[in-house]
C-alpha positions as CSV (number, residue, x, y, z in Angstrom):
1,X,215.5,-160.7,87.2
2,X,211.7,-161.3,87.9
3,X,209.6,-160.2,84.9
4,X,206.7,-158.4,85.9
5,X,203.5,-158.3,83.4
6,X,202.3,-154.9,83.5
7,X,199.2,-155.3,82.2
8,X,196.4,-157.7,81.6
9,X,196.3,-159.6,78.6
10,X,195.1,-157.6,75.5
11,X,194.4,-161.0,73.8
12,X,196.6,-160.9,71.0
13,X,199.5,-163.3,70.2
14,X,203.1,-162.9,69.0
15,X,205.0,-164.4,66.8
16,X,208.8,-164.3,66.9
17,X,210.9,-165.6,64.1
18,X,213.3,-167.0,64.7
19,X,216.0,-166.9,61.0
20,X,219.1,-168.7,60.3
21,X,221.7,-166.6,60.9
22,X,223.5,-165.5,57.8
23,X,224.9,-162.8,58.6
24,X,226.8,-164.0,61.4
25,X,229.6,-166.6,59.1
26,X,231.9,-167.0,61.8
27,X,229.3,-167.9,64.8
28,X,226.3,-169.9,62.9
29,X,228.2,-171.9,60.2
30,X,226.1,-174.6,61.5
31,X,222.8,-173.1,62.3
32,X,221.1,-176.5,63.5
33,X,223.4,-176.3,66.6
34,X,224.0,-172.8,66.7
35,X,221.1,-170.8,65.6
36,X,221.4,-167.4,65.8
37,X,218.0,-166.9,67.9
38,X,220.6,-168.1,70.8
39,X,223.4,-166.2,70.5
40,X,224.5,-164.1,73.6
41,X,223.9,-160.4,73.7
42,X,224.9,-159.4,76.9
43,X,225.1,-162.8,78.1
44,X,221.2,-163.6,77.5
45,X,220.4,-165.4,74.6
46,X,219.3,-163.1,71.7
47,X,215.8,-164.8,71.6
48,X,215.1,-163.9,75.4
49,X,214.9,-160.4,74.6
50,X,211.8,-160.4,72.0
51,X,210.0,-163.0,74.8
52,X,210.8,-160.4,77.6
53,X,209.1,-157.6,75.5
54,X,206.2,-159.8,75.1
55,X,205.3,-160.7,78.6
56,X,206.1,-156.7,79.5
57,X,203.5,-156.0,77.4
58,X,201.1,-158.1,78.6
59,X,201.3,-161.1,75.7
60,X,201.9,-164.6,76.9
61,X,200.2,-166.1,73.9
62,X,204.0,-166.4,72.5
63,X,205.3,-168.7,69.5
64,X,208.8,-169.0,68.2
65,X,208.8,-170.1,65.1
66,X,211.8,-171.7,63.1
67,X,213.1,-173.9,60.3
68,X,212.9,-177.6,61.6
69,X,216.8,-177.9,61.4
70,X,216.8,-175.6,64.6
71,X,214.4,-177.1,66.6
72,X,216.2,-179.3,68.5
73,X,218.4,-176.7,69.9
74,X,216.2,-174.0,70.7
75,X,213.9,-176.4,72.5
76,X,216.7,-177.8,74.6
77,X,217.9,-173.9,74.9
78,X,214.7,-173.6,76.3
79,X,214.8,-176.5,79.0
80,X,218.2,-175.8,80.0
81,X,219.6,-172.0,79.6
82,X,218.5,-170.4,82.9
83,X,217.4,-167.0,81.6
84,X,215.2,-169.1,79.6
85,X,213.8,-171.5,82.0
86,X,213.2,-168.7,84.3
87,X,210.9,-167.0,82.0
88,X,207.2,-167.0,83.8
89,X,204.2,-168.9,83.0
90,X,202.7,-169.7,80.5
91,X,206.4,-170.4,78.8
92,X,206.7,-169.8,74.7
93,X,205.6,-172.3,72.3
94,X,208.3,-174.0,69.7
95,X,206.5,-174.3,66.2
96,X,208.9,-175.3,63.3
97,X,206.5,-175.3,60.0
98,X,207.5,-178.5,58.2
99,X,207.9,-176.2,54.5
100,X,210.1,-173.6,56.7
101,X,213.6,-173.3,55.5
102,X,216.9,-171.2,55.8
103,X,215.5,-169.0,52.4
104,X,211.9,-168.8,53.8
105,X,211.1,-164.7,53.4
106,X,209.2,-163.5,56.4
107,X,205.7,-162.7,55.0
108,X,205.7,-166.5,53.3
109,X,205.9,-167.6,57.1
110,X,202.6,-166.2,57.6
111,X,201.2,-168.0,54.5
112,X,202.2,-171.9,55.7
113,X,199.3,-173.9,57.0
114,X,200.6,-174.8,60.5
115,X,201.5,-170.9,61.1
116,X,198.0,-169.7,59.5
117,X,196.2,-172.7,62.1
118,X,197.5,-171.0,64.9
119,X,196.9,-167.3,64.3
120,X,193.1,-166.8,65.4
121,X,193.5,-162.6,66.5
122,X,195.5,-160.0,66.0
123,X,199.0,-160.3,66.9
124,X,202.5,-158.8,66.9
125,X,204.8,-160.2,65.0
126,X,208.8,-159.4,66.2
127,X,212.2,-160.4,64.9
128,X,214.8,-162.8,67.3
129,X,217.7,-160.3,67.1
130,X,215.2,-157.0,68.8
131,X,216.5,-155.6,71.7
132,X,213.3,-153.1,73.2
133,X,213.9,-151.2,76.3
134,X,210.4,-149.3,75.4
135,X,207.4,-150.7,77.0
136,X,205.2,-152.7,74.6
137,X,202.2,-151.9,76.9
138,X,202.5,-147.9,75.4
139,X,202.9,-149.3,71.6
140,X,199.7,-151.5,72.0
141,X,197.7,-148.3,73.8
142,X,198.9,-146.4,70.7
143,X,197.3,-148.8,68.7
144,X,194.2,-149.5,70.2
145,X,193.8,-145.8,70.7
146,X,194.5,-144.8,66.7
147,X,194.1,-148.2,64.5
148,X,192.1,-150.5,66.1
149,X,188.4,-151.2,65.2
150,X,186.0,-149.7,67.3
151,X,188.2,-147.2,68.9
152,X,189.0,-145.0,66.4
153,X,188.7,-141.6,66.9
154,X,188.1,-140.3,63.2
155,X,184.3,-141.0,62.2
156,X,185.5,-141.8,58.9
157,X,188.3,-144.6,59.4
158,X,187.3,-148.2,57.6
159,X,185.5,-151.1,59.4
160,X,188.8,-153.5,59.5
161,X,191.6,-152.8,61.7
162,X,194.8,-150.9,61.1
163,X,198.2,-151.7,61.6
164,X,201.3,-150.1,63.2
165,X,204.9,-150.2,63.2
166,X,207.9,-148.8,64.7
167,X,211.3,-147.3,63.1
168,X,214.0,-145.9,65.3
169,X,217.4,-143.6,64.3
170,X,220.4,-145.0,63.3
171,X,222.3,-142.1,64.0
172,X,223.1,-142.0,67.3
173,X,226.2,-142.3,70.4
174,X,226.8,-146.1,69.5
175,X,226.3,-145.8,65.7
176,X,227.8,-148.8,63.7
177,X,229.3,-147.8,60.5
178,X,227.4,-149.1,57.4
179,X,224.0,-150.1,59.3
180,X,221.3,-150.2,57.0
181,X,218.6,-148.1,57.4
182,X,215.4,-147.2,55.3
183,X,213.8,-144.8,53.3
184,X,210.4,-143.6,54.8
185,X,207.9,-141.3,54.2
186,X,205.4,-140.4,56.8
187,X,201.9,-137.7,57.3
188,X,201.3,-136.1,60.6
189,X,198.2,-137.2,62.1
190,X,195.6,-134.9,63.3
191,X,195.9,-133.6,66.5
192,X,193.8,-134.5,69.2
193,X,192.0,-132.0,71.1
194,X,192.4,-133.6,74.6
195,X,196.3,-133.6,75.8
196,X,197.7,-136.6,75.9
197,X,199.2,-138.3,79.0
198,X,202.8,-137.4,79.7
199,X,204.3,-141.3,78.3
200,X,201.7,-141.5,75.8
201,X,203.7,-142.3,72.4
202,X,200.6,-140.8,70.8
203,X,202.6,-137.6,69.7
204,X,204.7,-139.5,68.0
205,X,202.4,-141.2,65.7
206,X,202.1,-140.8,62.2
207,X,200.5,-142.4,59.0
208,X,203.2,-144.2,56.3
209,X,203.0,-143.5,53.3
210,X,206.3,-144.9,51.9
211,X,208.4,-147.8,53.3
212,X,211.6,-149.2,51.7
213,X,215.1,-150.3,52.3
214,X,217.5,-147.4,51.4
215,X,219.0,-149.9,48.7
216,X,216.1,-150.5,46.6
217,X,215.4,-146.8,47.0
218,X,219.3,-146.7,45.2
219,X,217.8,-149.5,43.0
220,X,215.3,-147.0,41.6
221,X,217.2,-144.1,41.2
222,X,219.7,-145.4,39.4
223,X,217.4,-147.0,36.7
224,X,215.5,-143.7,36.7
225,X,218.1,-141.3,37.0
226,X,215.9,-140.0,40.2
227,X,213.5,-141.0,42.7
228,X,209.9,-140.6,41.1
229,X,207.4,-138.9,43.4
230,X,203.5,-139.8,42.5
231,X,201.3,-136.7,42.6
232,X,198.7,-139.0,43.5
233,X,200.7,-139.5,47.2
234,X,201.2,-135.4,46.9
235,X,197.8,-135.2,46.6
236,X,196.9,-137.6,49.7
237,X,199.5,-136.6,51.9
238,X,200.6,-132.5,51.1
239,X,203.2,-132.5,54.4
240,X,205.1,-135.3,53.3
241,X,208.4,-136.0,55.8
242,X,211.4,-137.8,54.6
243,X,213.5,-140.0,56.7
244,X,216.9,-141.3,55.4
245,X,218.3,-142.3,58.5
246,X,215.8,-144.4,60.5
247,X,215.7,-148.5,60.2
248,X,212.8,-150.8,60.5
249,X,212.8,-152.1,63.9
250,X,210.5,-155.4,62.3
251,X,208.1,-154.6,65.0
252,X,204.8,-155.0,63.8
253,X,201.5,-155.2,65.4
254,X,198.6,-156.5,62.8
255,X,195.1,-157.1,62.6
256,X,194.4,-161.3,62.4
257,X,193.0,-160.1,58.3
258,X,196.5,-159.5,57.4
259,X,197.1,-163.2,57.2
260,X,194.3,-163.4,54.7
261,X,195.6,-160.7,52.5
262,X,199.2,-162.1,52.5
263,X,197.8,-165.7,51.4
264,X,195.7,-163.9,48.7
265,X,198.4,-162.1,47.3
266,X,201.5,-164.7,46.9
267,X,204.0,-162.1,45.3
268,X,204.4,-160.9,48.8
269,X,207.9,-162.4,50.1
270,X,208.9,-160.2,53.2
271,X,206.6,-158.6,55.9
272,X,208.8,-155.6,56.0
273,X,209.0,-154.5,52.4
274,X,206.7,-155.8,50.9
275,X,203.1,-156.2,53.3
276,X,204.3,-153.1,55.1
277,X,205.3,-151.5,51.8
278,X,202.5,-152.4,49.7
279,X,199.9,-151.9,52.2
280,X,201.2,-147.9,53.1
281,X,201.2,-147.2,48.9
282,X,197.5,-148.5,49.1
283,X,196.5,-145.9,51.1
284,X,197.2,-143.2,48.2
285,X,197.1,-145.4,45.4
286,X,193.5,-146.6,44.9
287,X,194.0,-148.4,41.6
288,X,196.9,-150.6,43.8
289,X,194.1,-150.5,46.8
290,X,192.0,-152.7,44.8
291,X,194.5,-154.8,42.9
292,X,195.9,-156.3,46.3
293,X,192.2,-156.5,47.6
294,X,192.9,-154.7,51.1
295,X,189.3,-153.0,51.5
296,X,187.7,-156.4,50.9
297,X,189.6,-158.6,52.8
298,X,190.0,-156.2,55.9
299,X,186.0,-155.7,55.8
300,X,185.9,-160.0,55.9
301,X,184.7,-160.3,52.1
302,X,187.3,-162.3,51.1
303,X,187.3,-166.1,51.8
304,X,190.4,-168.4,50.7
305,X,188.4,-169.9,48.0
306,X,189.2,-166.3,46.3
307,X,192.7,-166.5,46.6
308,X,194.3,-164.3,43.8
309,X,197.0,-165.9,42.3
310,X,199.0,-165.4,39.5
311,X,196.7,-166.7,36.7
312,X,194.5,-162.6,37.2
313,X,197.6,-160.4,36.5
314,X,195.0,-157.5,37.6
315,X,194.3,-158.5,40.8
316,X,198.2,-159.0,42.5
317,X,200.6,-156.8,43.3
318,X,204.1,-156.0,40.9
319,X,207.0,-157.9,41.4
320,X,208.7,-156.9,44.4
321,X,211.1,-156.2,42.3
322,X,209.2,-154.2,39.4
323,X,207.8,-150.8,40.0
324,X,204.2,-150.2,39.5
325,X,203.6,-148.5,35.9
326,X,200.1,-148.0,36.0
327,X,198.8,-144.3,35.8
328,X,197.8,-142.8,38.8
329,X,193.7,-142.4,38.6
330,X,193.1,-139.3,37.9
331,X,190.6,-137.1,40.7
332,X,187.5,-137.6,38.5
333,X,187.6,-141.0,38.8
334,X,187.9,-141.3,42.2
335,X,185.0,-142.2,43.3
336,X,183.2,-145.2,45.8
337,X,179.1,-145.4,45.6
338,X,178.9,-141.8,43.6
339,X,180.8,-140.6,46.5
340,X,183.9,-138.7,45.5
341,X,186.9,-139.5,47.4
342,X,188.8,-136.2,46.6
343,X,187.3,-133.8,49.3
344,X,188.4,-132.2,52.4
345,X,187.8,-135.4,54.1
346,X,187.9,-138.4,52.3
347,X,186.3,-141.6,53.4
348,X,189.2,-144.0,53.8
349,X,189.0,-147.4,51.7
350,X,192.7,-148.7,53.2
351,X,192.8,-149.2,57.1
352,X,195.6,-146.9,58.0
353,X,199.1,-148.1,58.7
354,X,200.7,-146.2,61.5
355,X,204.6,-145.6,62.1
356,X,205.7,-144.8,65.9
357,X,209.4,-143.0,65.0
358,X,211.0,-143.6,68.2
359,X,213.8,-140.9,69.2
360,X,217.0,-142.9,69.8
361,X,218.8,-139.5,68.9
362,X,217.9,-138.8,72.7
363,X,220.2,-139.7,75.6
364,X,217.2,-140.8,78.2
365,X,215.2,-142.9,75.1
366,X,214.6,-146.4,76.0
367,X,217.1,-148.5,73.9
368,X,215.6,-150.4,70.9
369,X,217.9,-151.8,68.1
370,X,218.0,-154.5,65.9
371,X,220.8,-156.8,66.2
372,X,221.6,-158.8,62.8
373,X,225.6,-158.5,62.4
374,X,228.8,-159.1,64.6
375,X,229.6,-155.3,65.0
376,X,226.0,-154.4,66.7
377,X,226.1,-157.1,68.3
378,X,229.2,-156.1,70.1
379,X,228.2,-152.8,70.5
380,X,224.8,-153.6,71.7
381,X,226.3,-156.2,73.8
382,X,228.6,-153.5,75.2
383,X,226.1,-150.6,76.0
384,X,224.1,-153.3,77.6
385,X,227.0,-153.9,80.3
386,X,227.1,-150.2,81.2
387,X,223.6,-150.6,82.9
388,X,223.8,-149.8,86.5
389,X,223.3,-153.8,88.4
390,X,220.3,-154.4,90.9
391,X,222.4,-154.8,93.2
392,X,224.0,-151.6,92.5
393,X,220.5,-149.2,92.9
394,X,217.7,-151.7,93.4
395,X,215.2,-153.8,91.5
396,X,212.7,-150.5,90.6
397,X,215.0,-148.9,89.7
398,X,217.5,-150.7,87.4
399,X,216.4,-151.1,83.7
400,X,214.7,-153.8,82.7
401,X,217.7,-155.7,80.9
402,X,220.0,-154.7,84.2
403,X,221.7,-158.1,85.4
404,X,221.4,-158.8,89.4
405,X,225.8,-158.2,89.6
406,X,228.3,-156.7,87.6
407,X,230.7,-159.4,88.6
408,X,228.4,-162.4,89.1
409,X,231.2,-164.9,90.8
410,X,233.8,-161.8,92.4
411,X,235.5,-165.2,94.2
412,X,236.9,-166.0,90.9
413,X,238.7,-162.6,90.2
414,X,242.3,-162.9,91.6
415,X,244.1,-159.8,93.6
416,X,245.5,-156.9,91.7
417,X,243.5,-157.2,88.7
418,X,242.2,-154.1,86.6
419,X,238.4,-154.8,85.7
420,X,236.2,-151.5,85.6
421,X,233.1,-151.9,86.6
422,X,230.8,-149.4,85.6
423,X,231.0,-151.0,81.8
424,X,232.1,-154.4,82.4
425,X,229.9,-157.3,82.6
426,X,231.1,-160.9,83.9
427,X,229.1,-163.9,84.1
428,X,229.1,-166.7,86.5
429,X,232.1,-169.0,87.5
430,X,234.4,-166.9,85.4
431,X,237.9,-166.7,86.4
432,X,240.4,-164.1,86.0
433,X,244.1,-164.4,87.2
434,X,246.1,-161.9,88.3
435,X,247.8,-158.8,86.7
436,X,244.9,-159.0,84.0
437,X,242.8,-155.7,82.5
438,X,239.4,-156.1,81.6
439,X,237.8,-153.0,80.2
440,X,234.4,-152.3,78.5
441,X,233.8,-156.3,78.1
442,X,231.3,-158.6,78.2
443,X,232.4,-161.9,79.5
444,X,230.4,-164.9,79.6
445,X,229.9,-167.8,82.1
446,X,232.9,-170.3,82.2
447,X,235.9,-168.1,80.7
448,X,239.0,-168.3,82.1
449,X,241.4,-165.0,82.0
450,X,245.0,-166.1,81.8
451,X,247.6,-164.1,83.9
452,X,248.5,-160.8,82.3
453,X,245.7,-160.8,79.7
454,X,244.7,-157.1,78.4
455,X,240.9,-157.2,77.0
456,X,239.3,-153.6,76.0
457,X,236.6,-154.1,74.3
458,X,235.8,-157.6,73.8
459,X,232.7,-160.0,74.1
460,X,233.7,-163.3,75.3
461,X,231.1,-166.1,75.3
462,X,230.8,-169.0,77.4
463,X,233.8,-171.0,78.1
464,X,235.9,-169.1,76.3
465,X,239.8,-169.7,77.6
466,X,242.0,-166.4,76.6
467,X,246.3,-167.5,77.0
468,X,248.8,-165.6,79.2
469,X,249.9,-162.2,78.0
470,X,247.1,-162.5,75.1
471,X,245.9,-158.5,73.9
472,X,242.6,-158.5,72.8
473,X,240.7,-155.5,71.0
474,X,237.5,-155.5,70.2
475,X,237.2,-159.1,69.5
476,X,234.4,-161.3,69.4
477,X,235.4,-164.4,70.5
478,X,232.9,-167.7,70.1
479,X,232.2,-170.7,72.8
480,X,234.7,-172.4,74.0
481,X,237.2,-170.8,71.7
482,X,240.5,-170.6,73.0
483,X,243.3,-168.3,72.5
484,X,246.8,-169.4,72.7
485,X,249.5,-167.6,74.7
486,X,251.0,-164.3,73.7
487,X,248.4,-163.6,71.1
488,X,247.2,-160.4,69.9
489,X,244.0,-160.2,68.4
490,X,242.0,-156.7,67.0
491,X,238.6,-156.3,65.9
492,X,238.7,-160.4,64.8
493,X,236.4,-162.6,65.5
494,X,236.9,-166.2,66.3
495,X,234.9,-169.3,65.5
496,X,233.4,-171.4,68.3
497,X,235.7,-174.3,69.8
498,X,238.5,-173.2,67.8
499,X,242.4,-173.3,69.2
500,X,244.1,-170.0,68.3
501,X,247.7,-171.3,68.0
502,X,250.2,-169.2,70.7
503,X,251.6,-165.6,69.2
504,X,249.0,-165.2,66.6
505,X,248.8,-161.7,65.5
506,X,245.9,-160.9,63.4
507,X,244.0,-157.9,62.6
508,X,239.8,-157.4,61.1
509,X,239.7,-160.9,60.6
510,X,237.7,-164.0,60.8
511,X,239.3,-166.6,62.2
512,X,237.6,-170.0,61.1
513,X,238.1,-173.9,60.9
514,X,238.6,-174.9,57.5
515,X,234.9,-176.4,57.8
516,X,233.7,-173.0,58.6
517,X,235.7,-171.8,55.6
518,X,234.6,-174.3,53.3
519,X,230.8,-173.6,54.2
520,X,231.2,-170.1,53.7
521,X,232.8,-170.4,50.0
522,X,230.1,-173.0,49.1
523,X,227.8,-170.1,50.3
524,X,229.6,-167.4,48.1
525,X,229.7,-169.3,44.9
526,X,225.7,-170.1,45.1
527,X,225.3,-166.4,45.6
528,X,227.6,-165.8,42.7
529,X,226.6,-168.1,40.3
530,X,229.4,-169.2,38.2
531,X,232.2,-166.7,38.8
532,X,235.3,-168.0,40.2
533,X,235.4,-167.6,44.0
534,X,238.9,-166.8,45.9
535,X,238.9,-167.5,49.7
536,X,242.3,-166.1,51.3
């Protein structure tokens, strides 16, 4: 499918980063050759869906950015998959920061020197695994329109640029069971006295004030027996809303000073919990405000040659881990220039950080989801295939991640087979014998569907070979895996290139080499130390 840009280039770049992988054991156990950023999610790899997004929105300043380990592959993933080669001009930029490794957190990317070199302007930064039916185009009007300098509409916003990101519900018709999700608070903006456009996301703008993962949220209750509410954020923002239920979709567009104040405050380890979360507690907390600097560096004041580090405890942010103690200032102190900052409308010192909550609760909202674990990625995978095909209602009006056929190679699928449709997806030179039933599965290019095979729903990828008389549920079944005859298979998933043996019955399993079993207990006794580790 032709990507169309939609609108000019609004000069900002985007970074996409591009992780190892960890929570996907059974299809990255060797990340060099199989990084996740290439994993199939509907049969495009993952990584072409952040790329999409960006040239939608106008952005083809695009980097991909990864540990060196990976480079190799995505780069010949680039020359050679045909979703990615058919990407438009000018194509993505590889960058794999020499220091960049499988434990990198995401906001220490933004601190290495070759990453820091390239970033000259604002930019959008966006995770490999996001999958955004919603046009970027509306996010960056929303921006420009509420955060960005010189178009402000409040009088009394700061001179440096704001920020904005997006979190989406959880809760919804393809919810996953156990998907994290995080603990936000958020402030109604004030309303705007002209009407806004009809698919303005304007409305649905607000300022954070509070941005965590629902497990540190735990973390702190349980040490404090509840969840500690400042009255200094009461104070700021008096129509506080809670939401339990939405997740950090990672996407994140930033002003070009937020690379300054992550290098001058090292403690920062992760954009998402900590610069996000920092930076939206700064806007209520003045005394924080001025520890992490934000006011200076997003007014230019601050030069690298200031860098805070550890050695001025006063002048970096807590542990990510430890609470802020300090006292909240109290109102007569509040003050900037003998100008008191409690009144009915304060001067802001903190560029504001917007949230867009996007309604994924609604059955017409454009799909966006992050996909960072085998069960959404079947899921995902599988509401992708029930998109109508261009050839099915036309290129204007399919969605944008519609695929030209349902059945890309219908020369390969024998007579009196079962395959429905309207929620099956099959790639290119896939073959399917006869007296076979494929339902609500996504099957990639080069499978072969032995005679009498039942698959309901499964996600195959490429070259997968499934045995005679095989029943597979809700599988997940790697490259060039193959299943022996007779098997039967339920919600399992199977390592790439490995030979299920014929009649294997297995059920919520992994099924790994003993290389990909070995890795994995490595992995499990560095995470636990010393304690014995047990591997069925």
């Amino acid at each position: 499918m032709p990507h169309a840009v939609s609108m000019p280039s609004p000069g900002i770049q985007a970074l996409i980063l591009c992780g190892p992988g960890s929570s996907f054991p059974t299809f990255t156990s060797n990340p060099d050759e199989n990084p996740k950023a290439l994993l199939p999610i509907a049969n495009r790899p993952m990584v072409w869906y952040p790329i999409d997004f960006c040239y939608r929105t106008g952005i083809t300043n695009i980097t991909l950015i990864c540990p060196p380990s990976a480079s190799n592959a995505i780069s010949t993933a680039l020359k050679t998959n045909p979703f990615l080669t058919g990407l438009p001009h000018p194509r993505p930029d590889l960058l794999a920061p020499q220091d960049l490794d499988q434990n990198t957190g995401t906001a220490e990317i933004l601190r290495l020197p070759e990453v820091r070199e390239i970033v000259t302007s604002d930019f959008v930064v966006l995770p490999c695994d996001l999958v955004c039916e919603l046009g970027g185009d509306k996010l960056l009007q929303a921006w420009m329109v509420k955060a960005a300098t010189g178009l402000m509409t409040d009088e009394e916003s700061p001179r440096g640029s704001g920020g904005l990101g997006v979190w989406y519900e959880t809760k919804t018709a393809t919810s996953i069971k156990g998907e994290e999700t995080d603990f936000i608070a958020t402030m109604p903006l004030a309303q705007s006295l002209v009407p806004s456009a009809k698919d303005s996301l304007l409305p649905r703008l607000s300022k954070l004030a509070l941005s965590m993962p629902k497990d540190s949220m735990k973390d702190v209750v349980e040490e404090k027996g509840s969840f500690p509410v400042r009255h200094g954020l009461l104070r700021k923002h008096p129509k506080l809303k809670v939401l339990t239920t939405h997740r950090d979709a990672h996407i994140y567009i930033l002003p070009r000073w937020t690379m300054d104040f992550v290098s001058a405050n090292p403690r920062l380890e992760s954009i998402g919990e900590d610069v996000i979360g920092w930076w939206a507690k700064a806007g209520w907390q003045p005394a924080l405000a001025e520890k992490l600097g934000v006011k200076k560096i997003s007014e230019g004041q601050w030069s690298e040659d200031q860098g805070q580090s550890d050695d001025h405890g006063d002048s970096v942010p807590p542990s990510p881990t430890t609470r802020e103690q300090s006292p909240e200032a109290s109102p007569s102190r509040l003050t900037h220039h003998g100008r008191s900052l409690v009144s009915s409308k304060p001067k802001e010192d903190v560029p504001p950080l917007l949230a867009y909550i996007h309604p994924s609760a609604q059955p017409d909202a454009p799909l966006i989801r992050r996909v960072d674990n085998a069960k959404l990625l079947l899921a995902v995978s599988l509401q992708l295939a029930k998109l109508l095909s261009i050839e099915e209602v036309g290129l204007d009006a399919a969605s944008v991640y519609a695929h030209a056929k349902k059945v890309a190679y219908p020369e390969g699928v024998k007579p009196r087979t079962t395959i429905t449709r309207q929620d099956t997806l099959i790639a290119d030179n896939v073959m399917v014998e006869e007296k076979t039933s494929i339902k609500e599965c996504v099957i990639g290019a080069n499978c072969q569907i032995r005679e009498g095979a039942k698959l309901f729903q499964c996600l195959l990828m490429d070259g997968v070979t499934v045995g005679k008389g095989c029943k597979l549920t809700r599988c997940i079944l790697g490259k060039r895996s193959d299943i022996g005859e007779g098997s039967t298979l339920t919600d399992c998933e199977v390592q790439e290139n490995l030979l299920v043996e014929p009649k294997t019955e297995e059920k919520e399993n992994k099924l790994m080499s003993s290389d990909g079993l070995e890795a994995t207990e490595q992995e499990m006794e560095e995470f636990l130390g010393d304690e014995e580790v047990a591997i069925a």
